[in-house]
N, C-alpha and C positions, 0 to 999 in steps of 0.2 A: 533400807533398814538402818537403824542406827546402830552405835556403837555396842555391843555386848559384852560386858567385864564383869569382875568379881569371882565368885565360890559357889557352893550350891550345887544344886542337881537341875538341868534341863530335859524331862521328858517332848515327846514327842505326841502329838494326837492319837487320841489309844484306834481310830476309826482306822480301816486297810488303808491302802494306796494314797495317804495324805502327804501333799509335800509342804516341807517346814522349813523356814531357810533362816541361816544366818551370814548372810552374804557380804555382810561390811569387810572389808578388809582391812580396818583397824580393830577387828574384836581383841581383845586378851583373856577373854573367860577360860577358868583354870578348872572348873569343877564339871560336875560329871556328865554324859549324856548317856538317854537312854531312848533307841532306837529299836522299835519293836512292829508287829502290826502288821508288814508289809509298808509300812510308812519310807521316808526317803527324806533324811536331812542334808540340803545343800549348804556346803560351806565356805565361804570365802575367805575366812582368814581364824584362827585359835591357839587360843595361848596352851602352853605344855602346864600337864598336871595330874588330874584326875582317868578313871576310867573313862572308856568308850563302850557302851553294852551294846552289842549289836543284836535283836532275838526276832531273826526274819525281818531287818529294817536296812535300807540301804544309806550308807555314809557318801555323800558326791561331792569329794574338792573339786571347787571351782575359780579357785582365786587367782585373779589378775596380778600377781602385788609380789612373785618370785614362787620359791619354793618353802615348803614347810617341812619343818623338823622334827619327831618328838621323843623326848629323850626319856620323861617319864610316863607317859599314857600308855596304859595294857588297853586291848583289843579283846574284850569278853564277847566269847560267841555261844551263846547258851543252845541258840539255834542258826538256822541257816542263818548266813549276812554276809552284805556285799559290799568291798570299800573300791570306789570309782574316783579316780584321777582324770580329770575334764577339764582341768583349770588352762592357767600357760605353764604354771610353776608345776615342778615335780612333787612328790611325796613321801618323808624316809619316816618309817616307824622304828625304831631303834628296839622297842619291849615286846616280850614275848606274847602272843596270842593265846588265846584260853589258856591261862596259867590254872592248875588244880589248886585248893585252899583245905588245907588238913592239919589237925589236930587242935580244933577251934575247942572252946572251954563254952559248952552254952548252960542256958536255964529252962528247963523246961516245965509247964506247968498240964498237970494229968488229964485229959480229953481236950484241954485247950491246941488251937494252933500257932498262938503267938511263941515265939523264942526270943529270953535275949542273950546277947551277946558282947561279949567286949568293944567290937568294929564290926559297925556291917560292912566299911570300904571298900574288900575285895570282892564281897559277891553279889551275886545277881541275880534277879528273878527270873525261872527256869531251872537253876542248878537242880542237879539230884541232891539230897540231900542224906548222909549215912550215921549213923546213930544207934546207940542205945533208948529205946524207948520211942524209936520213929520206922514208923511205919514201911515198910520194903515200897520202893517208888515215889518216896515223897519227892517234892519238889519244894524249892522257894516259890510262893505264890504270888509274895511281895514283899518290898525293901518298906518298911516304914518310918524306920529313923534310922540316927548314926548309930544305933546299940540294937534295935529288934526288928525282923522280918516275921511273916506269916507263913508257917507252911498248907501244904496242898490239902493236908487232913489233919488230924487233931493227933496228938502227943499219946500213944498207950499211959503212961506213966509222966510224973512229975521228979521235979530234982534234977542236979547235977549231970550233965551229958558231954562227951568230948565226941564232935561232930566232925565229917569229912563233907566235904562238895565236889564236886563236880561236875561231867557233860553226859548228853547225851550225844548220838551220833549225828556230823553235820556238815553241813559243805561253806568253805567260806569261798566267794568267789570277787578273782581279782578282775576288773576292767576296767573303761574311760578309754579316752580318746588319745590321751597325755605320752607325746613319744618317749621322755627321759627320763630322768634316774629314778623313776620309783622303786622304794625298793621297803621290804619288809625283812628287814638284819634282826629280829628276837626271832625266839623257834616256834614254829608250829606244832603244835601236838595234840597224843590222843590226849582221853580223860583216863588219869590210870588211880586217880585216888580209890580210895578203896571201897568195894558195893557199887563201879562204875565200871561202864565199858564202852563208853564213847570211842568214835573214831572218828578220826577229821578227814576231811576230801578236800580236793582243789580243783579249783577251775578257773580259769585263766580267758574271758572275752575281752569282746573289743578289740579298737585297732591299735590299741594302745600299747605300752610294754611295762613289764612289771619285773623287777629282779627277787630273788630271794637271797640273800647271804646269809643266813645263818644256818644252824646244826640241826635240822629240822628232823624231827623224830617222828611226824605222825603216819601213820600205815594205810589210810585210804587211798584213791587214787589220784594221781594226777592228770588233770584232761587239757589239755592247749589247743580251745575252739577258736581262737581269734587273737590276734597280734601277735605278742612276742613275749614270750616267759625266758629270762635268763638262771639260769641258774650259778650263783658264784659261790655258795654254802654248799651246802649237802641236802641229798633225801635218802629216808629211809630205802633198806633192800626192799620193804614189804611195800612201797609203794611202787605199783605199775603207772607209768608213763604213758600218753598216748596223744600223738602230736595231727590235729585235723590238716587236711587239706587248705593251702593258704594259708596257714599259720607258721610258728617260730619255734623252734626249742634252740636254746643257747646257752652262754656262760662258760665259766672256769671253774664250777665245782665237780661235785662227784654225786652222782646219782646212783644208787647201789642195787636199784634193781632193773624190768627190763625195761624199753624205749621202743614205741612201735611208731612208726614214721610214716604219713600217709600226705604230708606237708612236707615244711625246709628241717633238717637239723644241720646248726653252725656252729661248730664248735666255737669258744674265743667271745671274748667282745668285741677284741678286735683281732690279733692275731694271738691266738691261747689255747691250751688243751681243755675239754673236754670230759669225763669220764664215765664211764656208764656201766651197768652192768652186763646187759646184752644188747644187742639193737639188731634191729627188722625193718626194711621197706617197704611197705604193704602194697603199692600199686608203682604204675609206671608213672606217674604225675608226681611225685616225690623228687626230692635234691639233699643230694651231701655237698654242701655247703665251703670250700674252704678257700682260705686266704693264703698267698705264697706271699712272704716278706722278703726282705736280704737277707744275705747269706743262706744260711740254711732254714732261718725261722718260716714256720707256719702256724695256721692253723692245724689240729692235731683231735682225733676221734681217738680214745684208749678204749677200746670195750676187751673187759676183763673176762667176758666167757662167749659167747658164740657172735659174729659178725656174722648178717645176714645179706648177701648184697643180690640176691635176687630182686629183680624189677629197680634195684638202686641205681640214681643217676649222679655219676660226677658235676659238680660245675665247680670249677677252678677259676679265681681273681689273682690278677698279679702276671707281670710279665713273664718270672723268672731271671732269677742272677744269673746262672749258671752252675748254682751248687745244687747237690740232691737235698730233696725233703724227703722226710716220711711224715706222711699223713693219715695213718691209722697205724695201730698195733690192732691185736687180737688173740683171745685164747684160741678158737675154734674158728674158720674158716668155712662157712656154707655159701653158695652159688657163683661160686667161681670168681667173676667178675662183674663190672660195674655191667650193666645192661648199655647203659651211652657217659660218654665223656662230654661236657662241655668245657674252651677254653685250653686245654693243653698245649702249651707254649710250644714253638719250635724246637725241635731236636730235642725234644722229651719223652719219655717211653715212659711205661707203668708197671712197676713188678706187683704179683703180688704175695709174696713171701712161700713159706713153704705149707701153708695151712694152719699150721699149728703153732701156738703161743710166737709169732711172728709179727710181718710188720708190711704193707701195703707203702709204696716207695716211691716216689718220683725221681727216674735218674736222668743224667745227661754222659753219654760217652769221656771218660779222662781223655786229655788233648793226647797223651801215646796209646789209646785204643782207637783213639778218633787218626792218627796218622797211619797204624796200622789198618784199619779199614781202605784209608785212601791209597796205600802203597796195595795192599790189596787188590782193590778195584782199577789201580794202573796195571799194576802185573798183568788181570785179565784179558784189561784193555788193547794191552803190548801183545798177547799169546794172540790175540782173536785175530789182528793185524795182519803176524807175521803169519797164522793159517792162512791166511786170506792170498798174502803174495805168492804161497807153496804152490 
């Protein structure tokens, strides 16, 4: 395909399952796409600017040609939609996802469905639409130009309206094949404008891995069916966590609510805390995950209210220095201990604290406990002796 540049808007085939590509990896097109359908626009290469609408259509970087950055493109998700990382190059989106659009100044005209408006630029067909004079459930039915959309039904009334938009409730699902830094740094969230009550969800396939950094506020749930979700931002308390079998939960941020583990959880990118609000190991086929560095660094699990380590399995990386780690804190302590240890270095033992707002410890004996032992164990050795010649 050739080069694609300029401004504008690029829809996609309104038909299901169409794939559309722009695969050049010289494109610079700045202006908008609009992915709906069940459709799937493959990408090889796109310049920063305009939205990206996503309404049940799949985005798939493909690009041989590095990595892509975008510093101003928002990710409108009216409906379900899937951004897939396939390429060799990673993918960072810098701007926040379903952004809400409130306090718009429109025009309305009396049983008519056309609006206009100042900019249509931020929204998108799908949005609810909340108003004086619009109907309870409208929607955008379509963007028509840079100043007017259609709605879903016709206007009760004409005149002056100041308009909200928003979502309805929807999952946006991260995957691709792409092991590195993708990552999604703007926030994820509900639709909280007003006369909305969208919730967003997440889901996480593939073999791929995807980061999230930012402050992420939305309250559905998190689900990690395939590869590796890191988390280095935050999630909401109101969203639950749940990590499949063969999969990854990771990162350095803070996850506020609970963590149910039936896969790996690994604290760290590399060696780094983790934080979570409760976590559980649901079967015996699960791993806690951690890294022992020098000196005392490690990897590091903080769950702020109940550790579950029923059915949980140790695996331990790293020789050890010889200094103690702690590798988890905890408010509440349930099922005692780990079920199996993998990798525990020589002359290291496992505390695990007192129960309660405590800490799960890797020690090694101080070298005057470690000689009292051995003076110990001679003493014995000398008493057994001299019975022996009595």
């Amino acid at each position: 395909a050739g080069v694609v540049s300029g401004t504008g808007t690029i829809t996609t085939n309104t038909g299901s399952n169409t794939v559309s590509s722009l695969s050049n990896t010289g494109n610079t097109f700045t202006g908008r796409l609009v992915i709906g359908g069940g459709n799937t626009l493959s990408v090889g290469s796109l310049g920063d600017g305009s939205s990206i609408d996503l309404n049940s259509g799949i985005l798939k970087f493909t690009s041989t040609a590095g990595a892509m950055t975008f510093n101003t493109r928002t990710i409108n998700l009216p409906g379900n939609g899937t951004i897939d990382s396939s390429g060799t190059g990673a993918v960072v989106i810098n701007q926040p996802v379903s952004p809400d659009v409130s306090g718009v100044s429109g025009t309305l005209t009396s049983s008519k469905a056309y609006v206009t408006v100042g900019s249509t630029a931020n929204l998108v067909a799908g949005m609810k639409v909340v108003g004086a004079n619009i109907p309870s459930g409208a929607t955008i039915k379509s963007i028509d130009s840079a100043t007017q959309f259609t709605l879903s039904t016709n206007a009760t009334a004409g005149g002056a309206s100041t308009l909200d938009f928003g979502y309805g409730s929807r999952t946006l699902t991260l995957q691709g094949s792409n092991t590195g830094n993708n990552i999604i740094a703007g926030n994820l969230q509900d639709s909280t404008a007003t006369g909305t009550t969208g919730v967003l969800s997440l889901t996480k396939t593939g073999t791929g891995t995807w980061a999230l950094s930012g402050t992420n506020t939305y309250t559905g749930a998190t689900t990690v069916s395939q590869g590796t979700l890191l988390v280095d931002g935050s999630l909401s308390a109101s969203s639950a966590v749940s990590v499949a079998a063969k999969s990854t939960l990771g990162g350095t941020g803070t996850l506020g609510g609970s963590v149910a583990v039936t896969g790996n959880l690994s604290p760290g990118d590399s060696i780094g805390t983790l934080t979570v609000g409760s976590a559980s190991f649901l079967t015996t086929g699960n791993a806690l995950n951690i890294e022992l560095g020098s000196g005392s660094s490690s990897d590091r699990l903080a769950v702020l209210g109940t550790l579950d380590l029923s059915n949980a399995n140790l695996v331990l990386s790293g020789a050890g220095s010889g200094s103690n780690y702690t590798i988890a804190t905890y408010g509440l302590l349930n099922g005692g201990a780990f079920a199996k240890i993998t990798g525990l270095p020589a002359g290291y033992s496992i505390n695990y604290g007192s129960g309660t707002n405590s800490a799960i410890t890797l020690s090694i004996p101080e070298p005057a406990s470690l000689a009292l032992l051995l003076a110990g164990g001679a003493l014995i050795l000398s008493d057994g002796r001299r019975r022996r010649r009595a």
